[in-house]
N, CA, C and O atoms as a printed pandas DataFrame, in Angstrom:
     atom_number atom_name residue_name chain_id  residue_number  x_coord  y_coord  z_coord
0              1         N          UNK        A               1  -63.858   84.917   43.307
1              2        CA          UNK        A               1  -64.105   83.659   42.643
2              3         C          UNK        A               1  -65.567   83.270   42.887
3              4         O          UNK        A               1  -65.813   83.240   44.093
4              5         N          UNK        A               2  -66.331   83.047   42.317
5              6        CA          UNK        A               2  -67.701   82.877   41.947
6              7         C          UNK        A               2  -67.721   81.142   42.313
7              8         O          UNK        A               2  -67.048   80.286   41.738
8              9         N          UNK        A               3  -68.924   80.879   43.694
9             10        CA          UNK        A               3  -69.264   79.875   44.542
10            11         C          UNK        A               3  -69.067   78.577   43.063
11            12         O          UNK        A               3  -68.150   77.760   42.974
12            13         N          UNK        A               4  -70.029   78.727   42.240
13            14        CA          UNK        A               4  -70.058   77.436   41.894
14            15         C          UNK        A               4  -68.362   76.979   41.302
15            16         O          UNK        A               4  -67.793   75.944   41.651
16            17         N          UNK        A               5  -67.799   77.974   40.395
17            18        CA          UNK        A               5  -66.302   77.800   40.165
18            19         C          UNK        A               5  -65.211   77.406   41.268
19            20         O          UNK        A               5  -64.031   77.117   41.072
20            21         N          UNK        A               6  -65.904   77.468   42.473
21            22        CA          UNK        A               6  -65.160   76.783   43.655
22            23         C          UNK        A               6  -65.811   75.597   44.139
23            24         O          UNK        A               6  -65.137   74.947   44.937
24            25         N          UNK        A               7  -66.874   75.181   43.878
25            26        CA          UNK        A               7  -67.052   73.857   44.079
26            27         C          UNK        A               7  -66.334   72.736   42.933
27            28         O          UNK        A               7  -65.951   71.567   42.907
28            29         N          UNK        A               8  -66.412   73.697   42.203
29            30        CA          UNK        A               8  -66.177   72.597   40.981
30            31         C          UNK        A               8  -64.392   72.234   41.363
31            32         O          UNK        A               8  -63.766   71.212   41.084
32            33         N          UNK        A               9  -63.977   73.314   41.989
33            34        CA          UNK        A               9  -62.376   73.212   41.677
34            35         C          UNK        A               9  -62.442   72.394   43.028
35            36         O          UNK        A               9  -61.898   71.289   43.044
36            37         N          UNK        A              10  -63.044   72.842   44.106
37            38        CA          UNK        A              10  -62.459   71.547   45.348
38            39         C          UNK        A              10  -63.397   69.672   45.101
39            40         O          UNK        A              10  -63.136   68.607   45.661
40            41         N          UNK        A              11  -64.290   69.947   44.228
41            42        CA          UNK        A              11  -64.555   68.475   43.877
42            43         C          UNK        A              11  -63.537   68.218   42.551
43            44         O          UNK        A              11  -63.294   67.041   42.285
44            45         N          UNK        A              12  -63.037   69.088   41.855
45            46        CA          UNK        A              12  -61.917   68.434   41.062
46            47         C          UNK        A              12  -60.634   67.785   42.313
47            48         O          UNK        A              12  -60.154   66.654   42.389
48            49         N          UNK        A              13  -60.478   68.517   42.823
49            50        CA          UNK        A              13  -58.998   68.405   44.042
50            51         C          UNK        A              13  -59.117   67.126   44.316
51            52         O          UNK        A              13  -58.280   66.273   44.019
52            53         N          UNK        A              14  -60.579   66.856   45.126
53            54        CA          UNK        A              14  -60.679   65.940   46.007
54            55         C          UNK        A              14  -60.666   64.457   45.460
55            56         O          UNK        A              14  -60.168   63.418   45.896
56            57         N          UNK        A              15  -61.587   64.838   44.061
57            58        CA          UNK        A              15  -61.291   63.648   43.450
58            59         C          UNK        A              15  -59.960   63.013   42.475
59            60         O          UNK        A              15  -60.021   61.980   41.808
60            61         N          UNK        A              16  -58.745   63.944   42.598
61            62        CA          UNK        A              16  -57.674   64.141   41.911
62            63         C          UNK        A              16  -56.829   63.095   43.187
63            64         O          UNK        A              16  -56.479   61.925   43.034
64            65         N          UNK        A              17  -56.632   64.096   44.632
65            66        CA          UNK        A              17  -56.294   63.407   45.588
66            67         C          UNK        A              17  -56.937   61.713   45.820
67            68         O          UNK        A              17  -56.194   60.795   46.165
68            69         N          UNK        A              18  -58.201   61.557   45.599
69            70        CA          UNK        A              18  -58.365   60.365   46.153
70            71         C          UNK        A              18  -57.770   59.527   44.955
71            72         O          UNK        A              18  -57.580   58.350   45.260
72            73         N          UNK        A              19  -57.411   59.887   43.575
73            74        CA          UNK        A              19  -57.132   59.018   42.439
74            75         C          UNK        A              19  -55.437   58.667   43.275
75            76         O          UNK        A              19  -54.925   57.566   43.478
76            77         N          UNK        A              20  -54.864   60.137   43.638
77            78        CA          UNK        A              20  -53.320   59.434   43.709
78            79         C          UNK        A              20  -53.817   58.328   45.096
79            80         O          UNK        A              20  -53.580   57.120   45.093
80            81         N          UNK        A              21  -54.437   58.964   46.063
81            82        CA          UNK        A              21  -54.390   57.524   46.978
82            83         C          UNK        A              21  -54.304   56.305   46.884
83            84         O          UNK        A              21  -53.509   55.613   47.520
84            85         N          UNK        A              22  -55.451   55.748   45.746
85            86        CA          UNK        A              22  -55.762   54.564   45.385
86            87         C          UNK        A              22  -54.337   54.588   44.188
87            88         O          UNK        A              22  -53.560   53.708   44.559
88            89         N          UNK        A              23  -54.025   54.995   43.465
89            90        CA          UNK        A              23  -52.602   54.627   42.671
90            91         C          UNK        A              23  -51.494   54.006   44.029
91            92         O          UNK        A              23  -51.115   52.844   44.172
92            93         N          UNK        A              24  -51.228   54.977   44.736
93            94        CA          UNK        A              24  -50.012   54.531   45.868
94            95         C          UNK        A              24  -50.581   53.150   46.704
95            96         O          UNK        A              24  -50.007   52.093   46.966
96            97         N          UNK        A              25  -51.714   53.544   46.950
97            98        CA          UNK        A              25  -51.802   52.523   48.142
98            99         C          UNK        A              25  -53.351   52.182   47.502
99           100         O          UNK        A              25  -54.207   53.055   47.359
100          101         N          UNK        A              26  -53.527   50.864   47.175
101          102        CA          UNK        A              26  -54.765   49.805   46.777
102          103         C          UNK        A              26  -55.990   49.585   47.878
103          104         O          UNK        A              26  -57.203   49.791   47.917
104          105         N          UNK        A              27  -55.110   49.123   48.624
105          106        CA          UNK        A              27  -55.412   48.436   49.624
106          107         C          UNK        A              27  -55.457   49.619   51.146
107          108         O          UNK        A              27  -54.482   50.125   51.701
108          109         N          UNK        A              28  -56.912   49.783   51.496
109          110        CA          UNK        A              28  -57.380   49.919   52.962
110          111         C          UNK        A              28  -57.142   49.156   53.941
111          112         O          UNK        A              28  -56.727   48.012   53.755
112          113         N          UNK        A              29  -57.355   49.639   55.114
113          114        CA          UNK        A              29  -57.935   48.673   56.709
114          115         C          UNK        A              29  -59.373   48.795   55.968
115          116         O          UNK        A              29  -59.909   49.637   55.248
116          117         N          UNK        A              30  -59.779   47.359   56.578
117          118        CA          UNK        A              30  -61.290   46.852   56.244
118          119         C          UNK        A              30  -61.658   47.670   57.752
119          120         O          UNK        A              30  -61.109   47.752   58.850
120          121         N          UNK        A              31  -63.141   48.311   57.007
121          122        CA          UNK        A              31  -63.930   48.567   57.715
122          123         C          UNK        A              31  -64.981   48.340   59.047
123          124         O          UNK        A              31  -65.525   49.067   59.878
124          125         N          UNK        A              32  -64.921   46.758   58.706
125          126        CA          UNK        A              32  -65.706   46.238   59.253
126          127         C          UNK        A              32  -64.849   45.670   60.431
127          128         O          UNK        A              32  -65.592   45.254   61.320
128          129         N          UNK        A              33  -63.317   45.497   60.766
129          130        CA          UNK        A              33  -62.538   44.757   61.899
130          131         C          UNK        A              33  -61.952   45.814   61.958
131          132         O          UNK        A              33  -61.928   45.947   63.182
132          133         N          UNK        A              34  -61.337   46.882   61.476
133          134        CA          UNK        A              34  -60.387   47.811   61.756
134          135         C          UNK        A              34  -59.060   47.693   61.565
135          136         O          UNK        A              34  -58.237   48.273   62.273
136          137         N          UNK        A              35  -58.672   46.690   60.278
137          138        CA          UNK        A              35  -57.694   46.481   60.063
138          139         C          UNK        A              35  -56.959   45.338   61.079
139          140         O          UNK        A              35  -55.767   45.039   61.159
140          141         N          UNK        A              36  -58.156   44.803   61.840
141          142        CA          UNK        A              36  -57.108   43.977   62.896
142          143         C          UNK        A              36  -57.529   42.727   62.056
143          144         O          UNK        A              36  -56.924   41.740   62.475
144          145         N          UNK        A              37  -58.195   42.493   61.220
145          146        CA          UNK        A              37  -58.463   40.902   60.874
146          147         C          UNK        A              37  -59.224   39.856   61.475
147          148         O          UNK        A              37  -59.183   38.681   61.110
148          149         N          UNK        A              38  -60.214   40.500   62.799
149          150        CA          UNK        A              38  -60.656   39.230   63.676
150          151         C          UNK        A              38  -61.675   40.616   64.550
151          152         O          UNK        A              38  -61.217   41.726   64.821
152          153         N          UNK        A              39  -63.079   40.151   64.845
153          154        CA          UNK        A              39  -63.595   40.944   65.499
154          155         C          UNK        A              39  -62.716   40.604   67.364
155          156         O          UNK        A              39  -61.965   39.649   67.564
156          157         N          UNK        A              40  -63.001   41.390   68.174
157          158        CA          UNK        A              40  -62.574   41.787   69.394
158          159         C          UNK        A              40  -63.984   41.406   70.624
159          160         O          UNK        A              40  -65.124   41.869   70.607
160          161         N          UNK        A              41  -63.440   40.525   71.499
161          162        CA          UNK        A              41  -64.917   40.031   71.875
162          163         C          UNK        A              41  -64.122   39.775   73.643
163          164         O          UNK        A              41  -62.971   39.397   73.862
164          165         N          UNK        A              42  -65.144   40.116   74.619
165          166        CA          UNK        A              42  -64.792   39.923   75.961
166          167         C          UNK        A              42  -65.343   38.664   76.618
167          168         O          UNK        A              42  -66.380   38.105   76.260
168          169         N          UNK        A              43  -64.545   38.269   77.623
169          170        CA          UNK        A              43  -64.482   37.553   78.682
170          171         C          UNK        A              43  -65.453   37.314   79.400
171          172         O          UNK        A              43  -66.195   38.017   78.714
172          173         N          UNK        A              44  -66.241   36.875   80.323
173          174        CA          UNK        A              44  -66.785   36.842   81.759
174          175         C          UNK        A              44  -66.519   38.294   82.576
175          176         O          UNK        A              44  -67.217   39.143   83.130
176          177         N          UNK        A              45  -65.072   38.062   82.311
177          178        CA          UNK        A              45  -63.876   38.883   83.542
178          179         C          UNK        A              45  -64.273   40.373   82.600
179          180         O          UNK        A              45  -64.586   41.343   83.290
180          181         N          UNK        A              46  -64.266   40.539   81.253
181          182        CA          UNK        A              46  -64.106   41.767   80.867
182          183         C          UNK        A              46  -62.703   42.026   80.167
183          184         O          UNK        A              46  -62.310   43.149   79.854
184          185         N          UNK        A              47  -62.075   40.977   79.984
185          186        CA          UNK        A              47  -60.988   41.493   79.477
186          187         C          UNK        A              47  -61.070   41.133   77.732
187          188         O          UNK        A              47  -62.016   40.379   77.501
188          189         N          UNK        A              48  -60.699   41.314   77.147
189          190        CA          UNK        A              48  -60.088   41.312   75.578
190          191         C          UNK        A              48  -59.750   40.277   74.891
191          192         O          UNK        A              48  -58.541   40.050   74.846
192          193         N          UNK        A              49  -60.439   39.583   74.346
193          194        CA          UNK        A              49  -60.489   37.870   74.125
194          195         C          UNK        A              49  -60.079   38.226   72.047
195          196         O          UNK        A              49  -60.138   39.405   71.697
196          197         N          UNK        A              50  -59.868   37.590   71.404
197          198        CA          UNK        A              50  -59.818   37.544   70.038
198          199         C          UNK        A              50  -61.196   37.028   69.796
199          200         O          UNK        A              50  -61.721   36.369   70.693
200          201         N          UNK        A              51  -61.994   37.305   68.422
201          202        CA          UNK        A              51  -62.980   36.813   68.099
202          203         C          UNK        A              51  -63.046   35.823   66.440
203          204         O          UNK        A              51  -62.285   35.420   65.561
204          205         N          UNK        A              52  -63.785   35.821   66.626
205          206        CA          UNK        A              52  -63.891   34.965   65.322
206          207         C          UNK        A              52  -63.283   36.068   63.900
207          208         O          UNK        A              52  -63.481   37.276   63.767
208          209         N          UNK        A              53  -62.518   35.132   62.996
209          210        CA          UNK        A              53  -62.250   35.901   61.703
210          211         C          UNK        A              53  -62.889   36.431   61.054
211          212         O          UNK        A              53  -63.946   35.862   60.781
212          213         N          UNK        A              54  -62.625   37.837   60.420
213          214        CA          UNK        A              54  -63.383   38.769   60.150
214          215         C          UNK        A              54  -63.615   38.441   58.255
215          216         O          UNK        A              54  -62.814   38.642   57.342
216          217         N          UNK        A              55  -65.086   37.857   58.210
217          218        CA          UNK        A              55  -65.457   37.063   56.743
218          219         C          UNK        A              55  -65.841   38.041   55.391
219          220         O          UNK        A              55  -66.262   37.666   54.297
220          221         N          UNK        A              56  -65.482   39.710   55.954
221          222        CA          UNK        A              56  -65.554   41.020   55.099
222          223         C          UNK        A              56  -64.118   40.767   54.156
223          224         O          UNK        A              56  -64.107   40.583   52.939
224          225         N          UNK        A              57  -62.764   40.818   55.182
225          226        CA          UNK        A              57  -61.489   40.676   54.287
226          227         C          UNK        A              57  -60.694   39.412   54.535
227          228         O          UNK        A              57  -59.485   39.620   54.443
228          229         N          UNK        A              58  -61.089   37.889   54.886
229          230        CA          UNK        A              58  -60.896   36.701   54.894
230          231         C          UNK        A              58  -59.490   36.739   56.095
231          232         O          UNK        A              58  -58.447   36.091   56.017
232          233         N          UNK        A              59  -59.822   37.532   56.958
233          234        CA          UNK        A              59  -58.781   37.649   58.149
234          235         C          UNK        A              59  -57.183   38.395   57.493
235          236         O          UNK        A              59  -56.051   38.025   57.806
236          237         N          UNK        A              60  -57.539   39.495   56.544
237          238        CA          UNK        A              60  -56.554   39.887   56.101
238          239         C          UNK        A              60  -55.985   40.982   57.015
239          240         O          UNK        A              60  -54.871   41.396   57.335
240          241         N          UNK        A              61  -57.528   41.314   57.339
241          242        CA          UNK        A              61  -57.633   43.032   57.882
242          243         C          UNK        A              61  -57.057   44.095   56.471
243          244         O          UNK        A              61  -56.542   45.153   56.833
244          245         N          UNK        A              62  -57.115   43.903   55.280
245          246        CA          UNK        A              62  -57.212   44.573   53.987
246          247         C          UNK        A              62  -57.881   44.647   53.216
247          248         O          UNK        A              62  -57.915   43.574   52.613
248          249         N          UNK        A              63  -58.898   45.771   52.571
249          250        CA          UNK        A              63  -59.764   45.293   51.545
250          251         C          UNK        A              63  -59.067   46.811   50.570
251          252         O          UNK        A              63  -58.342   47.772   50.827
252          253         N          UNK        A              64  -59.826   46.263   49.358
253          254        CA          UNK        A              64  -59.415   46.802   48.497
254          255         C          UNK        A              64  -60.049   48.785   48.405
255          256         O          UNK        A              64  -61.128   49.239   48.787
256          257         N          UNK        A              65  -59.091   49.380   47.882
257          258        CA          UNK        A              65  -60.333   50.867   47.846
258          259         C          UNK        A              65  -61.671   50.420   46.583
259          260         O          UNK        A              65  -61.920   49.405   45.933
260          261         N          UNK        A              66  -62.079   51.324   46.662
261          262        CA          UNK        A              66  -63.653   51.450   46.122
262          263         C          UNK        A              66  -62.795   51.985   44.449
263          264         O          UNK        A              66  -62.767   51.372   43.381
264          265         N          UNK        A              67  -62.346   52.981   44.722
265          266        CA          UNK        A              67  -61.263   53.816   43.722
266          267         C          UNK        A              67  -60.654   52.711   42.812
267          268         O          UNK        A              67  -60.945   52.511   41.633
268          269         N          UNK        A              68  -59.958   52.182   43.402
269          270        CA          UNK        A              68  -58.810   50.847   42.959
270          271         C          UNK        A              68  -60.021   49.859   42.170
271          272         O          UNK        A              68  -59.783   49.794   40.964
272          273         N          UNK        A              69  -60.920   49.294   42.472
273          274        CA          UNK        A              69  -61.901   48.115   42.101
274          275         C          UNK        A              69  -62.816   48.618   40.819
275          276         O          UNK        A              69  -63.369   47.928   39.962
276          277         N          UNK        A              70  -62.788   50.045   40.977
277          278        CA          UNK        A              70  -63.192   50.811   39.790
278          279         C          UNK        A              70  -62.671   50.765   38.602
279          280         O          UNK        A              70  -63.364   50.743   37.584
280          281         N          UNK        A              71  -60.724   50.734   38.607
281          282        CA          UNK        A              71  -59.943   50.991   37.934
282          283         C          UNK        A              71  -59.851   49.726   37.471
283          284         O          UNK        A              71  -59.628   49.453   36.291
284          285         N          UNK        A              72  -60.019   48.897   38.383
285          286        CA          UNK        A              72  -58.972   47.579   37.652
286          287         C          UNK        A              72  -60.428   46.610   36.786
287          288         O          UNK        A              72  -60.308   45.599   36.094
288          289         N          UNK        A              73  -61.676   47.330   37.130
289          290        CA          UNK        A              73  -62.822   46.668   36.417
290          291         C          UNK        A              73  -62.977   47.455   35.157
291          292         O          UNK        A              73  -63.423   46.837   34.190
292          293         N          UNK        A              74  -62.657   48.827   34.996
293          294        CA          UNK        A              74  -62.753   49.213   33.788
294          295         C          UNK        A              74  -61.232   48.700   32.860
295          296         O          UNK        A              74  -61.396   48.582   31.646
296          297         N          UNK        A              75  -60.084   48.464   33.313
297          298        CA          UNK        A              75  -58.677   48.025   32.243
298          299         C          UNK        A              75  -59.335   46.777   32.010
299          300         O          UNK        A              75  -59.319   46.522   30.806
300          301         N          UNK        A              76  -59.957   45.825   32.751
301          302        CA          UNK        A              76  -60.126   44.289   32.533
302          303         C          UNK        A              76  -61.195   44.667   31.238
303          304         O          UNK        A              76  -61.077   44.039   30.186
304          305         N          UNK        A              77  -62.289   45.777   31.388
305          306        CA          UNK        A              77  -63.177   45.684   30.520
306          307         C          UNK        A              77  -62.054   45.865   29.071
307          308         O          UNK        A              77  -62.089   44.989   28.207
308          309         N          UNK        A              78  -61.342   46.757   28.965
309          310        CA          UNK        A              78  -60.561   47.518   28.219
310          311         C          UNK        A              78  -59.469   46.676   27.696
311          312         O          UNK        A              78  -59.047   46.973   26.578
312          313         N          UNK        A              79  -59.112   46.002   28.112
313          314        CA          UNK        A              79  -58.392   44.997   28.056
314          315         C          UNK        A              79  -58.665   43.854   27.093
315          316         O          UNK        A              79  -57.868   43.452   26.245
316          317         N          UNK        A              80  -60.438   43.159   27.427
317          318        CA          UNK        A              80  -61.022   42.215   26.728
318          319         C          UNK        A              80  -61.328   42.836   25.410
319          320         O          UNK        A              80  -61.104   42.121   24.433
320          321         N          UNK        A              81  -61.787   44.006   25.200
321          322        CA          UNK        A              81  -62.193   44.653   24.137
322          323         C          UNK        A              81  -61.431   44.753   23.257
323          324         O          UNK        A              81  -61.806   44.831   22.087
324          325         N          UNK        A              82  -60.008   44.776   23.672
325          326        CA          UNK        A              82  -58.822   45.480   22.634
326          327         C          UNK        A              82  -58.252   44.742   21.956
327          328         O          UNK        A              82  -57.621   45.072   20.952
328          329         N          UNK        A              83  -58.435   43.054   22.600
329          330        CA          UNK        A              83  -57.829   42.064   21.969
330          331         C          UNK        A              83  -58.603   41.474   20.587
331          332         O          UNK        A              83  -58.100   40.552   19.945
């Protein structure tokens, strides 16, 4: 199998796989808290205090995929057009 005919087929894959991801599941852990919703902040003592709400996913600890925000901005375009 000839190099470039295999790039092409594992960037088809990969971007095939990341389409079903974002179909099943929309919604990530936000990046920026780790899915916990609140940064993580210590003590004096050192121990594990809660921090202020995390203002990336409004203390959801969920943000949307990149994939998903793609999709639902091109149907909205598609959408307005058709009517």
């Amino acid at each position: 199998m000839p190099p470039a005919l295999l790039a092409i087929a594992s960037i088809l894959c990969v971007t095939l796989c990341y389409a079903a991801v974002c179909a099943v599941s929309p919604f990530g852990n936000c990046r920026k808290c780790s899915g916990w919703g609140f940064a993580m902040k210590t003590d004096r003592k050192g121990r594990l205090k809660r921090g202020k709400d995390c203002r990336r996913c409004q203390a959801t600890g969920k943000r949307i995929r990149v994939g998903r925000w793609l999709y639902n901005r091109w149907a909205r375009i598609y959408r307005a057009g058709a009517s």
